[in-house]
Predicted model as a PDB file, atoms N, CA, C, CB and O in Angstrom, pLDDT in the B-factor column:
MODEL        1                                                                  
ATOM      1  N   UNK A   1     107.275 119.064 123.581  1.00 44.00           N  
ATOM      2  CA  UNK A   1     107.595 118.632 122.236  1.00 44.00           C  
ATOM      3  C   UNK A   1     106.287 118.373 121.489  1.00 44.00           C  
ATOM      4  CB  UNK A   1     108.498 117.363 122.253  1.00 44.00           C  
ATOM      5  O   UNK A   1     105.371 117.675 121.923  1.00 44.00           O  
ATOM      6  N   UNK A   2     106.304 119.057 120.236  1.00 49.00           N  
ATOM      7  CA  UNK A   2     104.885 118.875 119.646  1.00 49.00           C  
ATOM      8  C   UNK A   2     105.363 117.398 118.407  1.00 49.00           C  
ATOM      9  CB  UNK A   2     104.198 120.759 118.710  1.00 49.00           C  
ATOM     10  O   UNK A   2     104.229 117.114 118.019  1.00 49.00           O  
ATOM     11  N   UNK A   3     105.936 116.805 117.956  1.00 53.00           N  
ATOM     12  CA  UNK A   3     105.894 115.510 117.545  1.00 53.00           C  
ATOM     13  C   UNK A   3     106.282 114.674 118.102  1.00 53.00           C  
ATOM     14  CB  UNK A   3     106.282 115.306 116.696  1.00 53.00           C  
ATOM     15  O   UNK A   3     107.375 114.528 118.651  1.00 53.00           O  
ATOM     16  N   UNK A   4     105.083 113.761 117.996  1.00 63.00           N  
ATOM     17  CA  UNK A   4     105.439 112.106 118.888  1.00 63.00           C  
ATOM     18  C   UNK A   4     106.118 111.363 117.767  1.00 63.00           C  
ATOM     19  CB  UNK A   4     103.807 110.983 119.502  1.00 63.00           C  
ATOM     20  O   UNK A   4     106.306 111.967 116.711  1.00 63.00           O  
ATOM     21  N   UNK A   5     106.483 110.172 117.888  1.00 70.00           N  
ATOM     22  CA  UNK A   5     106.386 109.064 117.073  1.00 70.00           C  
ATOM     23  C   UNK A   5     105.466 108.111 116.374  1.00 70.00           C  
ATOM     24  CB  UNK A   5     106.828 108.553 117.528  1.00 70.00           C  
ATOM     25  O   UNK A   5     104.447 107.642 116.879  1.00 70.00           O  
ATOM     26  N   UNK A   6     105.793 107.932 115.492  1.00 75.00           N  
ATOM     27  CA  UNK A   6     104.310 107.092 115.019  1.00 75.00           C  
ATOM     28  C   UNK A   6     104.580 105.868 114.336  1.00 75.00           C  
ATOM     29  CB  UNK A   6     103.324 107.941 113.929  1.00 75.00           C  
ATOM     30  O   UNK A   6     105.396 105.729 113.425  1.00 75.00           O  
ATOM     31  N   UNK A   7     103.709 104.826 114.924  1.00 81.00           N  
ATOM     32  CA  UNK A   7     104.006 103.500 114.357  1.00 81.00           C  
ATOM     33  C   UNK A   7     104.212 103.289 112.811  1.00 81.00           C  
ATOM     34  CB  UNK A   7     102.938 102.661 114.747  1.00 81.00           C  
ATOM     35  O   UNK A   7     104.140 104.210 111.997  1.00 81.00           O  
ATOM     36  N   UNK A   8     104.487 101.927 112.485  1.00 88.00           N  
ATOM     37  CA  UNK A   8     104.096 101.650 110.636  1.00 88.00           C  
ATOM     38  C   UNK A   8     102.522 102.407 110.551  1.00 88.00           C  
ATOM     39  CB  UNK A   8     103.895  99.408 110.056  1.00 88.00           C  
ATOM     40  O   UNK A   8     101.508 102.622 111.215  1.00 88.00           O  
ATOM     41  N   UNK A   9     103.053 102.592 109.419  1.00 90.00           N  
ATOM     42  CA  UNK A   9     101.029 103.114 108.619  1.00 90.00           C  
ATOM     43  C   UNK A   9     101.547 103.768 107.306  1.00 90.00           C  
ATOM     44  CB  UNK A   9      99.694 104.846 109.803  1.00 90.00           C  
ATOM     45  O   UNK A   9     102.613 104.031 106.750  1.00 90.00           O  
ATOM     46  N   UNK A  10     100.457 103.864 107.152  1.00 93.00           N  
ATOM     47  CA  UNK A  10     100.704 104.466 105.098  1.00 93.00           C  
ATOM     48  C   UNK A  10      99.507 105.500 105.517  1.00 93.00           C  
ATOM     49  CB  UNK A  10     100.107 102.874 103.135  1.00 93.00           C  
ATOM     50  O   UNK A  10      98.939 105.609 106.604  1.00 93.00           O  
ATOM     51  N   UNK A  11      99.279 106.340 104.098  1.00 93.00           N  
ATOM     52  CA  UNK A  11      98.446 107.509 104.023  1.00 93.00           C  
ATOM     53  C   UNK A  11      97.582 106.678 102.410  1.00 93.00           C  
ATOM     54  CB  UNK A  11      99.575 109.368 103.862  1.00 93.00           C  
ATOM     55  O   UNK A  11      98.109 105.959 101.561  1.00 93.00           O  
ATOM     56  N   UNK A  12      96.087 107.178 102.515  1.00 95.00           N  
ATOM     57  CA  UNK A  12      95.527 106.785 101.137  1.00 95.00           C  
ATOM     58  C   UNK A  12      95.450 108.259  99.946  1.00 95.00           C  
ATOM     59  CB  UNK A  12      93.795 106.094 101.497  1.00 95.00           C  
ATOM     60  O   UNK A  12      94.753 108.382  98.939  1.00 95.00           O  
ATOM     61  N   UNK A  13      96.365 109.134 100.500  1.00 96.00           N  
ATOM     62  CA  UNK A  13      96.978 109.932  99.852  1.00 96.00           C  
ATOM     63  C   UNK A  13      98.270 110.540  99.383  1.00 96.00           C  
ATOM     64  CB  UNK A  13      96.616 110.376 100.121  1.00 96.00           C  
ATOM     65  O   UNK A  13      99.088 110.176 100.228  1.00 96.00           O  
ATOM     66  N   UNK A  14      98.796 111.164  98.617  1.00 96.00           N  
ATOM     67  CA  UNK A  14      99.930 111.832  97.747  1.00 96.00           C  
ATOM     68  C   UNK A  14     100.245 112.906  99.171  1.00 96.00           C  
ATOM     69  CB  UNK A  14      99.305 112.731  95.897  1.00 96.00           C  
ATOM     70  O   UNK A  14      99.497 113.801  99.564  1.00 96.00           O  
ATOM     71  N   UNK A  15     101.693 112.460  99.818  1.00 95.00           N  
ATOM     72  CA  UNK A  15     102.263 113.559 100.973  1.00 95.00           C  
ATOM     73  C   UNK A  15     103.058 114.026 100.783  1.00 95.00           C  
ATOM     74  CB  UNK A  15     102.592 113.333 102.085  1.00 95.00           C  
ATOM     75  O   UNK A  15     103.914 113.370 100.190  1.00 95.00           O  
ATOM     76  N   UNK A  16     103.418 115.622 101.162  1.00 95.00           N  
ATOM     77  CA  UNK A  16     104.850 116.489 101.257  1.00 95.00           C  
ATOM     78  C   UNK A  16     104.530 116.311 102.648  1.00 95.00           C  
ATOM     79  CB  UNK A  16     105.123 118.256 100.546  1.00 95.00           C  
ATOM     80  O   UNK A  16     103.435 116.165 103.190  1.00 95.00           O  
ATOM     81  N   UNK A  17     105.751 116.353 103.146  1.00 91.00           N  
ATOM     82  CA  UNK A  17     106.197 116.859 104.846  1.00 91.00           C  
ATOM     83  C   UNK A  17     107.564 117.720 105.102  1.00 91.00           C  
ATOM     84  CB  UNK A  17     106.489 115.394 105.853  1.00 91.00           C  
ATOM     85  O   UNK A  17     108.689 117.419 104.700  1.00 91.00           O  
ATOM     86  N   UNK A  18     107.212 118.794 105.821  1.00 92.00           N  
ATOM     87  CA  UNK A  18     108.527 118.961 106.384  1.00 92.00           C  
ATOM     88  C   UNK A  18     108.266 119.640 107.605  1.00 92.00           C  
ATOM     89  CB  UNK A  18     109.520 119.710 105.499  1.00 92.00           C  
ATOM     90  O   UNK A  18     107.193 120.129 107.957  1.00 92.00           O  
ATOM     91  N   UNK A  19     109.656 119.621 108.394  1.00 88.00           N  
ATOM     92  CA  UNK A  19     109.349 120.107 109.742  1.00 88.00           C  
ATOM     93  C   UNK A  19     110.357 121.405 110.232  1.00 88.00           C  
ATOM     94  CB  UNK A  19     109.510 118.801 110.761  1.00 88.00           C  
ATOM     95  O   UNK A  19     111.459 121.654 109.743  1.00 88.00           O  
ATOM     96  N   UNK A  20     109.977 121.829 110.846  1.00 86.00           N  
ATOM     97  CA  UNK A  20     110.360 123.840 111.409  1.00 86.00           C  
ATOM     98  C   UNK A  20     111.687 123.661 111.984  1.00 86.00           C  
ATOM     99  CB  UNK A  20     109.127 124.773 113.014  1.00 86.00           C  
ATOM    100  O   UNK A  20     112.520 124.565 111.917  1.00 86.00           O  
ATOM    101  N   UNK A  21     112.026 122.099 112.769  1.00 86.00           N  
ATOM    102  CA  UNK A  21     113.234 121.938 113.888  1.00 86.00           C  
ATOM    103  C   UNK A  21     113.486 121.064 114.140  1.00 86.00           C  
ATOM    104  CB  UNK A  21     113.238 122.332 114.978  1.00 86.00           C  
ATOM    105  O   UNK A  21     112.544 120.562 114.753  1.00 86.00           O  
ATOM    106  N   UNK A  22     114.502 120.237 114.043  1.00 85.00           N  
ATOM    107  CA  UNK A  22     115.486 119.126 114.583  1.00 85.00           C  
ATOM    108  C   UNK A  22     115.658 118.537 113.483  1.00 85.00           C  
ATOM    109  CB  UNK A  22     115.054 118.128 115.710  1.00 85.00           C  
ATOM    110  O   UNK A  22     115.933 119.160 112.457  1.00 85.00           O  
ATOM    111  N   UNK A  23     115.463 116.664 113.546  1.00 87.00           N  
ATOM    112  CA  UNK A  23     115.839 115.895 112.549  1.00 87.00           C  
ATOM    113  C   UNK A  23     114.479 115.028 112.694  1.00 87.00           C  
ATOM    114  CB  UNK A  23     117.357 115.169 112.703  1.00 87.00           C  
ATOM    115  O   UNK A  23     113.803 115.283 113.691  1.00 87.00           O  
ATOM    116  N   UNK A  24     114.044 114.116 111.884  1.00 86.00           N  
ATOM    117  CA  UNK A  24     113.152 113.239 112.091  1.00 86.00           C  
ATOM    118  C   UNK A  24     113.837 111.855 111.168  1.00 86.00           C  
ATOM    119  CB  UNK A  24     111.637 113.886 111.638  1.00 86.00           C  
ATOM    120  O   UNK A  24     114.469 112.149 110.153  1.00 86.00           O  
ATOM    121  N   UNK A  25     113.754 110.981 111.389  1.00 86.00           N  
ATOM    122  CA  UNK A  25     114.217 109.488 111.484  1.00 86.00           C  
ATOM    123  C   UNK A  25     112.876 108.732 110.969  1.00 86.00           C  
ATOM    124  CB  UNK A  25     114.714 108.983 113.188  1.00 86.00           C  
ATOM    125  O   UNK A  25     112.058 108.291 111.777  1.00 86.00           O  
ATOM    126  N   UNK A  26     112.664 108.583 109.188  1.00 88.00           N  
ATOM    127  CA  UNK A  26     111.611 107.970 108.872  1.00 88.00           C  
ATOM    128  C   UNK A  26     111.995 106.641 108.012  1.00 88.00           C  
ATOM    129  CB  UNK A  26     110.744 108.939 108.204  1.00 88.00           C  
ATOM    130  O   UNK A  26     112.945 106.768 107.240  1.00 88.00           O  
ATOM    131  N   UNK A  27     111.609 105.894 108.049  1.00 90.00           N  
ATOM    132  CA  UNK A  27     112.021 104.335 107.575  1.00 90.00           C  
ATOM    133  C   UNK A  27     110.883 103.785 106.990  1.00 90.00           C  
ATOM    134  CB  UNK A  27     112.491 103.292 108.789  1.00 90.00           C  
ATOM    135  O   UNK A  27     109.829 103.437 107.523  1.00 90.00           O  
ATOM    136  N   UNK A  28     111.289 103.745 105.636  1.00 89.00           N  
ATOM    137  CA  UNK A  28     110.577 102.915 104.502  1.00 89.00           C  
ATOM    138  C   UNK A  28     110.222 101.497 105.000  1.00 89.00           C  
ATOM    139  CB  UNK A  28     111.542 102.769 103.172  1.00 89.00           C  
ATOM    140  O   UNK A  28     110.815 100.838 105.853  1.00 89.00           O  
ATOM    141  N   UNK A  29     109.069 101.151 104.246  1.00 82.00           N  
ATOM    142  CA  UNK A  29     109.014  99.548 104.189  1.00 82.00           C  
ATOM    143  C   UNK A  29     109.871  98.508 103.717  1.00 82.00           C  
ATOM    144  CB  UNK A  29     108.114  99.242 103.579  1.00 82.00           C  
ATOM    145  O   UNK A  29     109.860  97.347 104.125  1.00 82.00           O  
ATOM    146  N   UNK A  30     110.607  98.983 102.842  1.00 76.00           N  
ATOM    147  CA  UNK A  30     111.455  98.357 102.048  1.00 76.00           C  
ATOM    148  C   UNK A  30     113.196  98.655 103.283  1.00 76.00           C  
ATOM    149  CB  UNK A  30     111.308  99.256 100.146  1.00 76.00           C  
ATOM    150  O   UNK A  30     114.209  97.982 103.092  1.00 76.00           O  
ATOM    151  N   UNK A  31     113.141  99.364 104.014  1.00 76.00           N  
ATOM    152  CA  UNK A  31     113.942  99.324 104.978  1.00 76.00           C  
ATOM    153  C   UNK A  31     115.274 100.507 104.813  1.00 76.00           C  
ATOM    154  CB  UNK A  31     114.339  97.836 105.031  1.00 76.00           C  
ATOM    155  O   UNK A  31     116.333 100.643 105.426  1.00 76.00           O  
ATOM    156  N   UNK A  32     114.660 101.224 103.724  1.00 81.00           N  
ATOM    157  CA  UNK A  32     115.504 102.467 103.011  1.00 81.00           C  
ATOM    158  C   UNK A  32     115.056 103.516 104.524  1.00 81.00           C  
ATOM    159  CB  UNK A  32     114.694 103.162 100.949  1.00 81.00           C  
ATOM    160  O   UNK A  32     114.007 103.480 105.167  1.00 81.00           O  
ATOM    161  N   UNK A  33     116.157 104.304 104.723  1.00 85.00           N  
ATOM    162  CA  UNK A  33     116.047 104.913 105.550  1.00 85.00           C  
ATOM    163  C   UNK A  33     116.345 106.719 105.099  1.00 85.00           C  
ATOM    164  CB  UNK A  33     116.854 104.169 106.486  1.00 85.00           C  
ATOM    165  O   UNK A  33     117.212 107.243 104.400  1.00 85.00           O  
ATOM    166  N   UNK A  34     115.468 107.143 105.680  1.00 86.00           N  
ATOM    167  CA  UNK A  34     115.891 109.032 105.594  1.00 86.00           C  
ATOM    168  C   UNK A  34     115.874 109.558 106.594  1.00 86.00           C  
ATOM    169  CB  UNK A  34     115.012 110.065 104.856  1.00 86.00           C  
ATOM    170  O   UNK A  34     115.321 109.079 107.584  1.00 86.00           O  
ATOM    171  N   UNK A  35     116.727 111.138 106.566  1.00 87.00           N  
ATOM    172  CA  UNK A  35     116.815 111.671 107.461  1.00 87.00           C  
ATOM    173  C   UNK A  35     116.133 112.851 107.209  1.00 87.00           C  
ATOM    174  CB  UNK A  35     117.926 111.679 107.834  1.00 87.00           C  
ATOM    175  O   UNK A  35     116.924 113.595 106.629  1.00 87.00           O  
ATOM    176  N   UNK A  36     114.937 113.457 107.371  1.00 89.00           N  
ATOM    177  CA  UNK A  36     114.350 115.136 107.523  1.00 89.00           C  
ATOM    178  C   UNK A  36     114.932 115.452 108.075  1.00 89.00           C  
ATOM    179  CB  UNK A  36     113.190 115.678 107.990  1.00 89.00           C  
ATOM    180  O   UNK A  36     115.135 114.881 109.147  1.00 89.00           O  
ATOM    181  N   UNK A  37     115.748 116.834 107.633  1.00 91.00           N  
ATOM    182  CA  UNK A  37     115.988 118.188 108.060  1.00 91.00           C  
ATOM    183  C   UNK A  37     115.731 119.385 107.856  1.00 91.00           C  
ATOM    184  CB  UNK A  37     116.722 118.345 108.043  1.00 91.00           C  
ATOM    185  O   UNK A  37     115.901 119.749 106.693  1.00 91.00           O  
ATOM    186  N   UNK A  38     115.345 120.211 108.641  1.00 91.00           N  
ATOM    187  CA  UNK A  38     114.788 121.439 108.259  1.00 91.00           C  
ATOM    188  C   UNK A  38     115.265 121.852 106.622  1.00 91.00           C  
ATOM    189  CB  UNK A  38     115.293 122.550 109.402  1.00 91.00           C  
ATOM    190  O   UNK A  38     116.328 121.419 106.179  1.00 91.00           O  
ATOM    191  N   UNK A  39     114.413 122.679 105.841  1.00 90.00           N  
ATOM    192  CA  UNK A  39     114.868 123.503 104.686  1.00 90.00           C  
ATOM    193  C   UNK A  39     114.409 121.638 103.122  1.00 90.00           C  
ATOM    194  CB  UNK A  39     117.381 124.255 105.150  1.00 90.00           C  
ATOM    195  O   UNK A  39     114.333 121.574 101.895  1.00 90.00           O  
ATOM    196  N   UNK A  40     114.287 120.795 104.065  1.00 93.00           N  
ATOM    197  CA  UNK A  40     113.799 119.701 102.980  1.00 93.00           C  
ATOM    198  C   UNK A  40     112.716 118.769 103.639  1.00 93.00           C  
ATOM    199  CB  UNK A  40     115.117 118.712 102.433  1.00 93.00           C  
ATOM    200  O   UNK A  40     112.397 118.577 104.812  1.00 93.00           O  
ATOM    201  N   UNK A  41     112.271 118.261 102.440  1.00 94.00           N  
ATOM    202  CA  UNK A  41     110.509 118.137 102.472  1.00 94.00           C  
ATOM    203  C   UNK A  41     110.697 116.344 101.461  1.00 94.00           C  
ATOM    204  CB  UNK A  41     109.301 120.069 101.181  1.00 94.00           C  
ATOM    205  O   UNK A  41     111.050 115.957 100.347  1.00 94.00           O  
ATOM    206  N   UNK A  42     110.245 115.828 102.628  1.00 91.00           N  
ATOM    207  CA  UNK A  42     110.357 113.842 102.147  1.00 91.00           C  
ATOM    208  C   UNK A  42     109.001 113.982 101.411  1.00 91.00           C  
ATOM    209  CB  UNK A  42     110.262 112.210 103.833  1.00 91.00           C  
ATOM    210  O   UNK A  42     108.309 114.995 101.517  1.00 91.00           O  
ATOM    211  N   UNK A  43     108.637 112.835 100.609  1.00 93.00           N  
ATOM    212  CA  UNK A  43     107.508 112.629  99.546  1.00 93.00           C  
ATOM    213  C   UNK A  43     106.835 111.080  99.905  1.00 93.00           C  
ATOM    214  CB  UNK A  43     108.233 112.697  97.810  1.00 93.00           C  
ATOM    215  O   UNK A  43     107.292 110.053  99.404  1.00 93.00           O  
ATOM    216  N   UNK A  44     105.889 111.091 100.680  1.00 92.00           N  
ATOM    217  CA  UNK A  44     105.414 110.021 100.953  1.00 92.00           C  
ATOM    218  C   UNK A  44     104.172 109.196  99.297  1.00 92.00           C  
ATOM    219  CB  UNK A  44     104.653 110.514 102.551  1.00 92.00           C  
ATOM    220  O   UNK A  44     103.328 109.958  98.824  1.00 92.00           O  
ATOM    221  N   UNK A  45     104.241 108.393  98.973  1.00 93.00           N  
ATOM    222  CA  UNK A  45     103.661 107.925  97.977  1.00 93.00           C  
ATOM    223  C   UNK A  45     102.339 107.176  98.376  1.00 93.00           C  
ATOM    224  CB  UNK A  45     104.590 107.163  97.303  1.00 93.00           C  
ATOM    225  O   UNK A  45     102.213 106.365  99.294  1.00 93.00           O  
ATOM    226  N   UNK A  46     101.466 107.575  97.576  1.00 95.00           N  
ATOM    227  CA  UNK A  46     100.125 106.700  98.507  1.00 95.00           C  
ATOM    228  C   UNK A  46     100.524 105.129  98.802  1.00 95.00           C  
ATOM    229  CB  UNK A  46      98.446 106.605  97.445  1.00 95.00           C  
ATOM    230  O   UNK A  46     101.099 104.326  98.067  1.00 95.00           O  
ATOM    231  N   UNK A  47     100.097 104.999  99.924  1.00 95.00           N  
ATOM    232  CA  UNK A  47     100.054 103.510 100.366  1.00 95.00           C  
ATOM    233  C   UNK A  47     101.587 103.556 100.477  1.00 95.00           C  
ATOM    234  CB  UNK A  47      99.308 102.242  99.228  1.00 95.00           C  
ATOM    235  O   UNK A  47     101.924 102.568  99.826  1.00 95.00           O  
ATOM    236  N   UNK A  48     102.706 104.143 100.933  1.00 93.00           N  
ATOM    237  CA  UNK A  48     103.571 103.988 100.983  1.00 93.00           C  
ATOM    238  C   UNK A  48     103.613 103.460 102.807  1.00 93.00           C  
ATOM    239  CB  UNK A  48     104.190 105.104 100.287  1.00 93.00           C  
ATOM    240  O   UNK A  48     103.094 104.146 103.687  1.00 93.00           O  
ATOM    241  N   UNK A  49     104.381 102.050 103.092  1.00 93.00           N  
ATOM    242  CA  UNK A  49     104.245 102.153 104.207  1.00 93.00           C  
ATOM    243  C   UNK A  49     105.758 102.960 105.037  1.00 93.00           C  
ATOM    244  CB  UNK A  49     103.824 100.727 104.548  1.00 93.00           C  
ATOM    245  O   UNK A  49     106.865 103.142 104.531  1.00 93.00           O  
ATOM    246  N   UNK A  50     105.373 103.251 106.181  1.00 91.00           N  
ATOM    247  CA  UNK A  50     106.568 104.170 106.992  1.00 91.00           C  
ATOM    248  C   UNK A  50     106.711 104.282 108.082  1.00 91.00           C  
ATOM    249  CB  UNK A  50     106.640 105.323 106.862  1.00 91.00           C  
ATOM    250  O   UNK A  50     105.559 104.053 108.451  1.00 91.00           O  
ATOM    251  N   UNK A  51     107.241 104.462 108.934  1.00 87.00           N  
ATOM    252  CA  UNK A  51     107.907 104.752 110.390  1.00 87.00           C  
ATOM    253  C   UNK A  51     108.322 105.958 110.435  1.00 87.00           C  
ATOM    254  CB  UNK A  51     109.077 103.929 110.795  1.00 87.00           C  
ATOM    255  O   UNK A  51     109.003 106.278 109.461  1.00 87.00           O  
ATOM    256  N   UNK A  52     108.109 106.999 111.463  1.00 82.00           N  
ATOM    257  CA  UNK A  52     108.370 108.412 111.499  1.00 82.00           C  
ATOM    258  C   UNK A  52     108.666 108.092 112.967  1.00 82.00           C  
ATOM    259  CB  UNK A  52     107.143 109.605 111.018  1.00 82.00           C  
ATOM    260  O   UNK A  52     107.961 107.227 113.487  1.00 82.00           O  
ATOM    261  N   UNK A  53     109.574 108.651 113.665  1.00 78.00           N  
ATOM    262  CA  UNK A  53     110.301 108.617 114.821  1.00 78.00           C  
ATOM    263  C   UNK A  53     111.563 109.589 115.159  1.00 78.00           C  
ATOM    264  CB  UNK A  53     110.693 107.365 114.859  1.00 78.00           C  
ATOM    265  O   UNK A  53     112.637 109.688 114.565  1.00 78.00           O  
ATOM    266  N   UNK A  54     111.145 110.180 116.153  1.00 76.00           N  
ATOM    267  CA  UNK A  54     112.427 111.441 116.546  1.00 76.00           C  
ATOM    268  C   UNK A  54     114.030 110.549 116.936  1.00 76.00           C  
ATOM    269  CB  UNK A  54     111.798 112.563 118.402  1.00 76.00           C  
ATOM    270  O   UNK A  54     114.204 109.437 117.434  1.00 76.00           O  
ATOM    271  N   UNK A  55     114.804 111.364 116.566  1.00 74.00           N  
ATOM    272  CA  UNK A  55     116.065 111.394 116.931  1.00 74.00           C  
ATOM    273  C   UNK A  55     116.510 111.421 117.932  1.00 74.00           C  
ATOM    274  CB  UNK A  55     116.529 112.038 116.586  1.00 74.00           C  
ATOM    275  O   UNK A  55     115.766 110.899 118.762  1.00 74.00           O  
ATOM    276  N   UNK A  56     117.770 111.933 118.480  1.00 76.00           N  
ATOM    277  CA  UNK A  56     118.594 112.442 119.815  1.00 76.00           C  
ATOM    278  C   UNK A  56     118.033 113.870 119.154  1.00 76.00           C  
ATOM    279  CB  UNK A  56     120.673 112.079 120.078  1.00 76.00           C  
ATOM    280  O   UNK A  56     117.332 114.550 119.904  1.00 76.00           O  
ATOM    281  N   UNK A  57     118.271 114.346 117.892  1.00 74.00           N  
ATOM    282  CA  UNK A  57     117.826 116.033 118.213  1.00 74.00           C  
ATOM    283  C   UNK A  57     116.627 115.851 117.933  1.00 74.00           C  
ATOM    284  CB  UNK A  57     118.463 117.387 117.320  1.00 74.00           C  
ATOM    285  O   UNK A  57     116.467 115.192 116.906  1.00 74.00           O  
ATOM    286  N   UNK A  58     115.230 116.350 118.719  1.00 70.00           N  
ATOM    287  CA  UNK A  58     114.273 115.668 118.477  1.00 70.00           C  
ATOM    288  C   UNK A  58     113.532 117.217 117.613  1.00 70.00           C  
ATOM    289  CB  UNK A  58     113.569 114.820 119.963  1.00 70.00           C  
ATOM    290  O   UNK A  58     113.946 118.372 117.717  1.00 70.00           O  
ATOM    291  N   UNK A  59     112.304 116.695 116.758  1.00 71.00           N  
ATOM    292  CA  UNK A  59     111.729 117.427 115.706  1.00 71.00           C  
ATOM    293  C   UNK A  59     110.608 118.136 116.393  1.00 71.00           C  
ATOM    294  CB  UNK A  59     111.280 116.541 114.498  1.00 71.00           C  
ATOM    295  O   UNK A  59     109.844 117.567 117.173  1.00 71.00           O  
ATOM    296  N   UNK A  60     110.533 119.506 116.047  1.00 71.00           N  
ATOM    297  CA  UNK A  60     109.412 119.969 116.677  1.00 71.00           C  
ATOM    298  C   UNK A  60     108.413 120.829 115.382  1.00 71.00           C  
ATOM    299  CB  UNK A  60     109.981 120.980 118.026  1.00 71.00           C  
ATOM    300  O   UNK A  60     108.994 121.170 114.352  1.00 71.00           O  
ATOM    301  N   UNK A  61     107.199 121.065 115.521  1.00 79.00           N  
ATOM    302  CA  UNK A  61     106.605 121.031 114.478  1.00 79.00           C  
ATOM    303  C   UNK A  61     106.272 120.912 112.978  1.00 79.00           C  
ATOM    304  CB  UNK A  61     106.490 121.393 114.662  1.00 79.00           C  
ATOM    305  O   UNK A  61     106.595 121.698 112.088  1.00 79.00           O  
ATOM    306  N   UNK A  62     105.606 119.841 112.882  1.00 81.00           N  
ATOM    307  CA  UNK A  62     105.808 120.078 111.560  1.00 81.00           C  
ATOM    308  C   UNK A  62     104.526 119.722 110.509  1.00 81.00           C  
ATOM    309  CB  UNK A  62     107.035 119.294 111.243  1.00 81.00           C  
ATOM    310  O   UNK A  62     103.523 119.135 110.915  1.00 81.00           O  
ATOM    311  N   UNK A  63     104.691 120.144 109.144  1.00 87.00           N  
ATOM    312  CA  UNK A  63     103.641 120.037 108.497  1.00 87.00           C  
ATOM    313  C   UNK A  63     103.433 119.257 107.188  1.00 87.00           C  
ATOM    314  CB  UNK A  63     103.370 121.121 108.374  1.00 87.00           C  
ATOM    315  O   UNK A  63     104.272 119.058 106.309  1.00 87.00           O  
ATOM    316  N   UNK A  64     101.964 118.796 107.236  1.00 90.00           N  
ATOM    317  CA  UNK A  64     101.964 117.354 105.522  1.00 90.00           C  
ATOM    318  C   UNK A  64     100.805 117.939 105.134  1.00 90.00           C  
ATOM    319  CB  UNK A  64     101.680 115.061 105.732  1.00 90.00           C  
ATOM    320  O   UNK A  64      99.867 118.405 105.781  1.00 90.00           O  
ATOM    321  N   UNK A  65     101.050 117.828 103.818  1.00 94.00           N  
ATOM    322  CA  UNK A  65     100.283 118.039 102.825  1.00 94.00           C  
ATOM    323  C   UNK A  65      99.756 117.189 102.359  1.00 94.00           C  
ATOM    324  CB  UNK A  65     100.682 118.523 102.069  1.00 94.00           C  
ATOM    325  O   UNK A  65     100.618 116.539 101.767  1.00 94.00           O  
ATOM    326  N   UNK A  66      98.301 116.499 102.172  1.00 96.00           N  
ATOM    327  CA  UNK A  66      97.649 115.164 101.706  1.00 96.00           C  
ATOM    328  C   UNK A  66      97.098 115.742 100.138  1.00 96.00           C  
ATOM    329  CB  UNK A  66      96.201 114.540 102.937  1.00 96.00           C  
ATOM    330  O   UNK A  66      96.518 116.828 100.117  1.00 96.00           O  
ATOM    331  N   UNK A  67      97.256 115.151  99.140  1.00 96.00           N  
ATOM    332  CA  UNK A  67      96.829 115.442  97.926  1.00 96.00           C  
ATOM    333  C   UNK A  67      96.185 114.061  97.793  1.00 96.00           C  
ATOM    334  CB  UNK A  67      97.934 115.932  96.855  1.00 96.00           C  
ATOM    335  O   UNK A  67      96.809 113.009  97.921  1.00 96.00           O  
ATOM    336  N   UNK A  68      94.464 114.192  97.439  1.00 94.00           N  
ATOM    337  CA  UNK A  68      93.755 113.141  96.787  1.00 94.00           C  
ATOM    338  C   UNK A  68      93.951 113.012  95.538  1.00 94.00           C  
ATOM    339  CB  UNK A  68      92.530 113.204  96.920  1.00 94.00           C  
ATOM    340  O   UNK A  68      94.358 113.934  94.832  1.00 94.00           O  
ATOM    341  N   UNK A  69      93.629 111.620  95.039  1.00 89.00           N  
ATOM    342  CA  UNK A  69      93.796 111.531  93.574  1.00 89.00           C  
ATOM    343  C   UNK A  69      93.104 112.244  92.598  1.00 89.00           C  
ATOM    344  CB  UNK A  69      93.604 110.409  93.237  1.00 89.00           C  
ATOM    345  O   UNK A  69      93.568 112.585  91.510  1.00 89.00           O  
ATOM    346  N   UNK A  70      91.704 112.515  93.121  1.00 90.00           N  
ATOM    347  CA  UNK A  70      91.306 113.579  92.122  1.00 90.00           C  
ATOM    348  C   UNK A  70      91.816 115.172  92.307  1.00 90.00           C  
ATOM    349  CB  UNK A  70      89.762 113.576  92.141  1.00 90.00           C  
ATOM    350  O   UNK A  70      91.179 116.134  91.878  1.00 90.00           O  
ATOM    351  N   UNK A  71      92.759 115.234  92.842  1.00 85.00           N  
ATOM    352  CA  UNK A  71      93.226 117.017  93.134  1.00 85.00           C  
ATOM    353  C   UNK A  71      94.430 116.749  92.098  1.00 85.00           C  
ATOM    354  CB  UNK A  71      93.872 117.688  95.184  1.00 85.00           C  
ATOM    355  O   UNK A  71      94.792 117.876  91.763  1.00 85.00           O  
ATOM    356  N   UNK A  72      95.237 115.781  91.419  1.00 79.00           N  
ATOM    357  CA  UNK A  72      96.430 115.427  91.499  1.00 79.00           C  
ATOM    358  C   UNK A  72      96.103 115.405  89.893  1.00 79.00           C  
ATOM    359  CB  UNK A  72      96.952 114.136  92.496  1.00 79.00           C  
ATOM    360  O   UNK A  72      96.978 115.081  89.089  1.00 79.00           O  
TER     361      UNK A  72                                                      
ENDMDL                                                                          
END                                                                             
C-alpha cells in the first residue's frame, strides 16, 4: 500500500489532492468530516488543520498539488 496515514498537520500552502484508488477518510479541525473518492479532488486551505487516514477500502496512490502564495 503506497498511503500511510498521517497525523493532525496543516500545509503553509494552497492544496488540491486526489487519489487513483479506494476512499480516504480526512477530518477537519473543526471536526467536519470528508470522504475522497476517486474522480474528486478535496481543497486543503493554507494552515488548514487535518487528519488524512485510510478506510476499510484503503487508498492507494495519490497526488497534491502545493500552490505558494506568490504563484496564486
Amino acid at each position: 500500500m503506497f498511503y500511510t496515514n498521517y497525523a493532525k498537520h496543516s500545509h503553509d500552502t494552497l492544496c488540491f489532492s486526489a487519489i487513483k484508488k479506494g476512499i480516504l477518510d480526512i477530518e477537519f479541525h473543526d471536526k467536519k468530516r470528508e470522504f475522497l473518492e476517486i474522480n474528486q479532488i478535496v481543497v486543503y486551505n493554507k494552515h488548514q488543520v487535518h487528519i488524512s487516514k485510510n478506510t476499510d477500502i484503503p487508498s492507494y496512490d495519490y497526488y497534491t498539488l502545493h500552490f505558494y502564495d506568490h504563484w496564486v
